[in-house]
Structures are given as structure tokens and as C-alpha cells.
C-alpha positions as CSV (number, residue, x, y, z in Angstrom):
1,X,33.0,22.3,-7.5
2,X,30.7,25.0,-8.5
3,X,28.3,23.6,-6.0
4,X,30.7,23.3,-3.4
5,X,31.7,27.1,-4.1
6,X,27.9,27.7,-3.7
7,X,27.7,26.4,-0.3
8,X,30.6,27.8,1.0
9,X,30.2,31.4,0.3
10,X,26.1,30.7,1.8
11,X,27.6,30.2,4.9
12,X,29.8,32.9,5.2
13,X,27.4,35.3,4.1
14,X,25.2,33.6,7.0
15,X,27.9,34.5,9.4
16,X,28.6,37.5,8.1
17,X,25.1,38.9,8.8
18,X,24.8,37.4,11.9
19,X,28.2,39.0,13.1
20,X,26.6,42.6,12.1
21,X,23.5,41.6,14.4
22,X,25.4,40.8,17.2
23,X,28.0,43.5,16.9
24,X,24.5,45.7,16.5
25,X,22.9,44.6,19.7
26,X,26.0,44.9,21.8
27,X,26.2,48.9,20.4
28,X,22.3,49.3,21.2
29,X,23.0,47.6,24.7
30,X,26.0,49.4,25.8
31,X,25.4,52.7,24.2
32,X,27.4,55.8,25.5
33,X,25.0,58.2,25.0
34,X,21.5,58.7,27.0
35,X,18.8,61.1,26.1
36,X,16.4,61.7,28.8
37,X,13.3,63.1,28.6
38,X,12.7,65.7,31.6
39,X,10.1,68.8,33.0
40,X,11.9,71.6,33.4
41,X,11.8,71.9,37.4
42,X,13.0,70.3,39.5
43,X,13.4,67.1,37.0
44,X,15.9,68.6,34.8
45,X,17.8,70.5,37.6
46,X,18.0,67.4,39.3
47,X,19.6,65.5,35.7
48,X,21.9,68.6,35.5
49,X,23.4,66.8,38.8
50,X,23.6,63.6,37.5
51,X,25.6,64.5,34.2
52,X,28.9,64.5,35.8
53,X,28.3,61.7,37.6
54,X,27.4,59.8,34.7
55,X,30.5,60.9,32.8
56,X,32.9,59.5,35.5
57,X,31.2,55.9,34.4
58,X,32.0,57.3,30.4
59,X,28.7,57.8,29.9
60,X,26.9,61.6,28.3
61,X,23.6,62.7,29.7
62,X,21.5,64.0,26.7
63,X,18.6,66.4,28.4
64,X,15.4,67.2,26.2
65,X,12.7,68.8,28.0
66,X,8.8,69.2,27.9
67,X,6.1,70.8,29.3
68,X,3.5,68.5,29.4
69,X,2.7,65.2,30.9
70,X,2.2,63.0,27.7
71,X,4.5,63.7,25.0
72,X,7.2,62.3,27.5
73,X,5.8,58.9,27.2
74,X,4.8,58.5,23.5
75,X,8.3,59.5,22.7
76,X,9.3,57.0,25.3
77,X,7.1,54.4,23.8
78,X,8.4,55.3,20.1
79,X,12.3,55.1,20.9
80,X,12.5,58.9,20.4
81,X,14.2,59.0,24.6
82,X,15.9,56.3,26.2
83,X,14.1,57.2,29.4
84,X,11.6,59.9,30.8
85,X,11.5,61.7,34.5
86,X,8.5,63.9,35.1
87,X,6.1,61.8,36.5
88,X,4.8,59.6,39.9
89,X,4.1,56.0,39.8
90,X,0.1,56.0,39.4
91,X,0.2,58.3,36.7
92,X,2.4,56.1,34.6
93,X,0.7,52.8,35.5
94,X,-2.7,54.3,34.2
95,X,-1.5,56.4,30.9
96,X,0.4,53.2,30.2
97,X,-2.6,51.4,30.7
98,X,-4.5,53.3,28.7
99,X,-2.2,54.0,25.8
100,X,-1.1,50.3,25.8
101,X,2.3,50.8,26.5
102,X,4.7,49.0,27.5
103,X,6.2,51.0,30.2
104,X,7.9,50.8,33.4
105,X,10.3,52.2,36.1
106,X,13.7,51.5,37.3
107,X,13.7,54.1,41.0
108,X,11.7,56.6,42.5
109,X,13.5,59.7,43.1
110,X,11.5,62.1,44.9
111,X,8.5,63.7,46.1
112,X,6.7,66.8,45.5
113,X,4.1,67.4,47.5
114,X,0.8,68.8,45.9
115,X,-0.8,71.5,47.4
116,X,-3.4,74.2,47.7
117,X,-2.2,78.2,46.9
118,X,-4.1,81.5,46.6
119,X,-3.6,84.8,45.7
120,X,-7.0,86.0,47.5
121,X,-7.2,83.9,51.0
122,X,-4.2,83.8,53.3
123,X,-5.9,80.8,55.4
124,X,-8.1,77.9,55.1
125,X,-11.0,79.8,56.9
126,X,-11.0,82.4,55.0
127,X,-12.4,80.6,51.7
128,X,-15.7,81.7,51.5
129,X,-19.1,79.8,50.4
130,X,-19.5,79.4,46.5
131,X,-15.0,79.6,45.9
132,X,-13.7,78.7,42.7
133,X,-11.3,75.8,43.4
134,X,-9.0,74.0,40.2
135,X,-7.4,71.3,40.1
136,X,-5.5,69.2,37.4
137,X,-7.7,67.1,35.0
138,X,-5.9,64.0,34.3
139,X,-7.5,61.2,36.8
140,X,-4.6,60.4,39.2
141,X,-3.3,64.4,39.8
142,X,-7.1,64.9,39.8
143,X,-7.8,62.1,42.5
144,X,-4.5,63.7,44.5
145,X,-5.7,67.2,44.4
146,X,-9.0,66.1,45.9
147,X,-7.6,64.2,48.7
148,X,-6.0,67.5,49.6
149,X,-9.1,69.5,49.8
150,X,-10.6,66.6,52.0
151,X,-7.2,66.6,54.1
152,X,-8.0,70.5,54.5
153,X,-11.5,69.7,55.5
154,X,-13.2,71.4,52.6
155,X,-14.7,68.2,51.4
156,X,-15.7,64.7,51.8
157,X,-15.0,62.0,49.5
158,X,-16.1,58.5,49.0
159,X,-13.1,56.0,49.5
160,X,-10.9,54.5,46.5
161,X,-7.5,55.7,44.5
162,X,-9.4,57.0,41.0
163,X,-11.7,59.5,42.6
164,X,-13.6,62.3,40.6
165,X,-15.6,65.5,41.8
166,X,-18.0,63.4,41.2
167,X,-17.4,61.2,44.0
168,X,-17.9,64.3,46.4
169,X,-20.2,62.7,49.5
170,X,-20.1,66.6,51.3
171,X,-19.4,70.0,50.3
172,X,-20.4,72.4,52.6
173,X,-19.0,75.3,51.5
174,X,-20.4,74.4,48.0
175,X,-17.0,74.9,46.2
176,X,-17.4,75.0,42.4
177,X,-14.5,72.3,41.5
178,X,-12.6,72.8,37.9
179,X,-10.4,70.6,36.3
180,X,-7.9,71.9,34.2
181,X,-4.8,71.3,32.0
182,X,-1.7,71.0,35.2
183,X,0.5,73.4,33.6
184,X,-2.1,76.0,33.2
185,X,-2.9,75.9,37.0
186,X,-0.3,78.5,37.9
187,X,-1.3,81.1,35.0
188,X,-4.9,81.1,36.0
189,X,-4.6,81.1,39.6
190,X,-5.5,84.6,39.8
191,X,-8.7,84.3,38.1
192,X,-10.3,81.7,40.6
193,X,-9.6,81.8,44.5
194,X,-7.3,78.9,44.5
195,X,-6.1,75.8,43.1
196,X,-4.3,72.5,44.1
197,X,-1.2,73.0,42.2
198,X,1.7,70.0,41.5
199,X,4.9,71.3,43.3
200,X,6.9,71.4,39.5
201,X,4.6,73.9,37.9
202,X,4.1,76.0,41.1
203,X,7.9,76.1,41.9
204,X,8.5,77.4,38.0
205,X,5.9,80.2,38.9
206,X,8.0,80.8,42.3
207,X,4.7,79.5,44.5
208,X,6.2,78.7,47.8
209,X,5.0,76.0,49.7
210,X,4.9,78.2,52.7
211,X,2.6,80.3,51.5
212,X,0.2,77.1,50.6
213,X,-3.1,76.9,52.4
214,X,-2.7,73.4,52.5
215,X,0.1,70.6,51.7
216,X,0.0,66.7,51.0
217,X,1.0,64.8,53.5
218,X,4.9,63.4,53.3
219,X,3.6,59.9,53.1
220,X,2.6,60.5,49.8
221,X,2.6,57.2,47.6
222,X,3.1,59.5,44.7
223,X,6.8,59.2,44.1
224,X,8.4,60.6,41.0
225,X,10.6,57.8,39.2
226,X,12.9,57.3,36.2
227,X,10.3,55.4,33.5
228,X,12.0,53.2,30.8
229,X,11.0,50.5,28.5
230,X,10.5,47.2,30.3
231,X,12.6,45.6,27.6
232,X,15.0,48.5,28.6
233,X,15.1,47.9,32.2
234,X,18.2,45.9,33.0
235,X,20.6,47.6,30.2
236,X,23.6,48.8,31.4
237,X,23.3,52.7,30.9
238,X,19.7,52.2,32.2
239,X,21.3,50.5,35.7
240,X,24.0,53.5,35.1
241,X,21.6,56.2,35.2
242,X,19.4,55.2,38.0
243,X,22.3,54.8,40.3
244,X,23.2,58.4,39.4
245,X,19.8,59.3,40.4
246,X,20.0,57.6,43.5
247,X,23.2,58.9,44.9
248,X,23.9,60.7,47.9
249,X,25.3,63.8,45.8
250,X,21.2,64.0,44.3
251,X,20.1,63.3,47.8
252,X,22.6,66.2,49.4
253,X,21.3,68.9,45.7
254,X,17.1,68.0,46.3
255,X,17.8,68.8,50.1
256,X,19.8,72.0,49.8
257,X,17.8,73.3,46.6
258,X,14.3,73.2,47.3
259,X,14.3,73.2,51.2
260,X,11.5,70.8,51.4
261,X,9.4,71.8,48.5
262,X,10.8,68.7,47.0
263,X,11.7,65.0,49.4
264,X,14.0,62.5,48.3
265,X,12.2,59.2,47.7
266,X,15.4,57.5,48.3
């Protein structure tokens, strides 16, 4: 009997635990409330659209926002954010390549075209020989700012997608290239002659794209996207969220806000 007794209460302690795991996962997979890590403009403007939205479908929009381009991704990685948007597609295929993570993205949102400003030329021609030119350091931002200065005609460049100022092939004008942290771009500008500036950081130091010497071209493959866990992907506040981002209400906001400066993807 004792035996018996034994047994019995083993498998209801068995079922018991694997009730609590269960009831576990189905919290984890249907979870009300998403926190989202964001750049300040025009990523978390853009979420600030998307909360109401999300509400309607019972679900809250929890906002945390950075300043940089890679604490958004190791707090990713580590479960600190159920999802990030601040970044374009090559960016996050190569820091997730070279971090190891396991990263990926659910839509691409929007553009911002990259582009060349300075406080001390008005035009292209007016750059003279020996100009101080920045542009940001980490290898695909780096790689897209250069493209523009070949775009512009300042440079040449040999062919490929991870280009360096090293892979210069002709510089006239013998521009001394720097590469430099992408949010300090904006606060040094007026200490070189110009700098190829990503549209987030120049729009939060009110740069306007009209008064760029020089702009990416609209084609850009460099679309900013919603980057989750892979294991994350198909999760129903995941699906939830990147509808949101995709609707015609964020379409109707990116078009009337930023009058160009920013191009849905969608």
C-alpha cells in the first residue's frame, strides 16, 4: 500500500510541475506587456504612434531608450527588451555576427537617408583641398557614409559592401577622412568642415536635409527594422507589434513628421 501511495503521489507531483511549465510558457508567449528598446528620434516618436494602436489589441508598449548603437542589442540578446528599433539591416547582420548573437528582424520600417552637412561650405564646390571630412566608425555606417562622398564626386572607391578609407582608389581633393563615434558627429561638426551624418542624430541636432551638401540616394538598402530574437519571431505580441509598425496610421505620422528626412520602408 505504502508503495502504491509512493507511486501515486510521483505522478502527481510529475503533473503538477509540468502543468506550472506549460501554464509558464503560455504567460512568456502571450505576454501583455512589450518593452522596446528605441533611439530617441525618430524611432521612439514613431513607437509613441504605435502605443495606441497596440492597446486596441490589449497589449502596453513599454519604451526604453538609448543613445548608442550597441547597448540596444546586448540587452536584446540578454532578455533585458523584448525587441529593439534603431538600427538598418547590415548593421545588425554584422554586430550579430560579430557578437554571436542570435538576432533577427521581423519588418523594415523606414529609411533615413545619410548625408553630408556643414557649417562652413554651402555647396559641394566649395570644399576646398586638404577638408576635414567625419564620418561614423562602425564598418557598415562607415562603408554608407563613403558611398556618399563617392556619390558627391569627392572620392573613388574600390567596389564591395564593407568598404574602409582605406579602400579609397582617388582623392583628389586630398580629404583627410575621420571616423568617429555616430552620435558625436553632430557635436563636432563645427570643428571639421563637414561630416556624413545618419538622419537620427542630425535631426536631434535640428540638421535639415535641405541644407545637406549631399544625400543618399532613396534606394537605399539600408532600411531600419524592428530586431527580435529569432526564437522570438513568430510570438504573438512580436506579430502584434510589427503590424502596428506597419500600419497606414505610421505610414500617414513618418510622412507628415519629418517631410522626407525620414521614407517609409513599407
Amino acid at each position: 500500500m505504502k508503495k502504491l501511495l509512493s507511486i501515486l503521489l510521483s505522478i502527481v507531483v510529475i503533473f503538477a510541475l509540468g502543468g506550472c511549465g506549460t501554464k509558464k510558457e503560455a504567460v512568456e508567449t502571450d505576454k501583455k506587456i512589450i518593452t522596446v528598446g528605441a533611439s530617441p528620434v525618430p524611432h521612439k516618436e514613431i513607437l509613441e504612434v504605435v502605443k495606441p494602436l497596440l492597446a486596441k489589441e490589449g497589449y502596453t508598449l513599454k519604451i526604453v531608450e538609448f543613445t548608442d548603437y550597441v547597448t540596444p542589442n546586448t540587452a536584446l540578446a540578454e532578455k533585458q527588451l523584448d525587441a529593439n528599433f534603431f538600427q538598418h539591416v547590415p548593421y545588425l547582420k554584422e554586430f550579430s555576427k560579430e557578437k554571436g548573437l542570435d538576432l533577427d528582424y521581423t519588418v523594415k520600417v523606414h529609411i533615413e537617408p545619410m548625408a553630408l552637412y556643414s557649417t562652413k561650405y554651402k555647396k559641394l564646390t566649395d570644399i576646398k583641398d586638404g577638408s576635414s571630412i567625419a564620418i561614423p566608425n562602425d564598418p557598415t555606417n562607415g562603408a554608407r557614409a563613403l558611398r556618399v562622398l563617392e556619390k558627391a564626386g569627392l572620392l573613388k572607391l574600390k567596389s564591395g559592401d564593407l568598404i574602409s578609407k582605406l579602400d579609397i582608389t582617388e582623392n583628389k581633393k586630398n580629404l583627410k577622412i575621420t571616423e568617429l563615434e555616430a552620435p558625436q558627429l553632430p557635436r563636432v561638426l563645427k570643428d571639421l568642415d563637414a561630416a556624413v551624418i545618419n538622419s537620427n542624430y542630425a535631426m536631434e541636432a535640428n540638421l535639415k536635409l535641405t541644407d545637406a551638401l549631399a544625400v543618399e540616394a532613396k534606394d537605399s538598402p539600408y532600411a531600419n527594422v524592428l530586431a527580435v530574437r529569432k526564437e522570438d519571431k513568430n510570438k504573438p505580441y512580436i506579430k502584434a507589434l510589427s503590424k502596428a509598425l506597419t500600419s497606414p496610421e505610421v505610414k500617414k505620422f513618418i510622412a507628415e513628421k519629418y517631410k522626407g528626412a525620414v521614407i517609409p520602408a513599407f
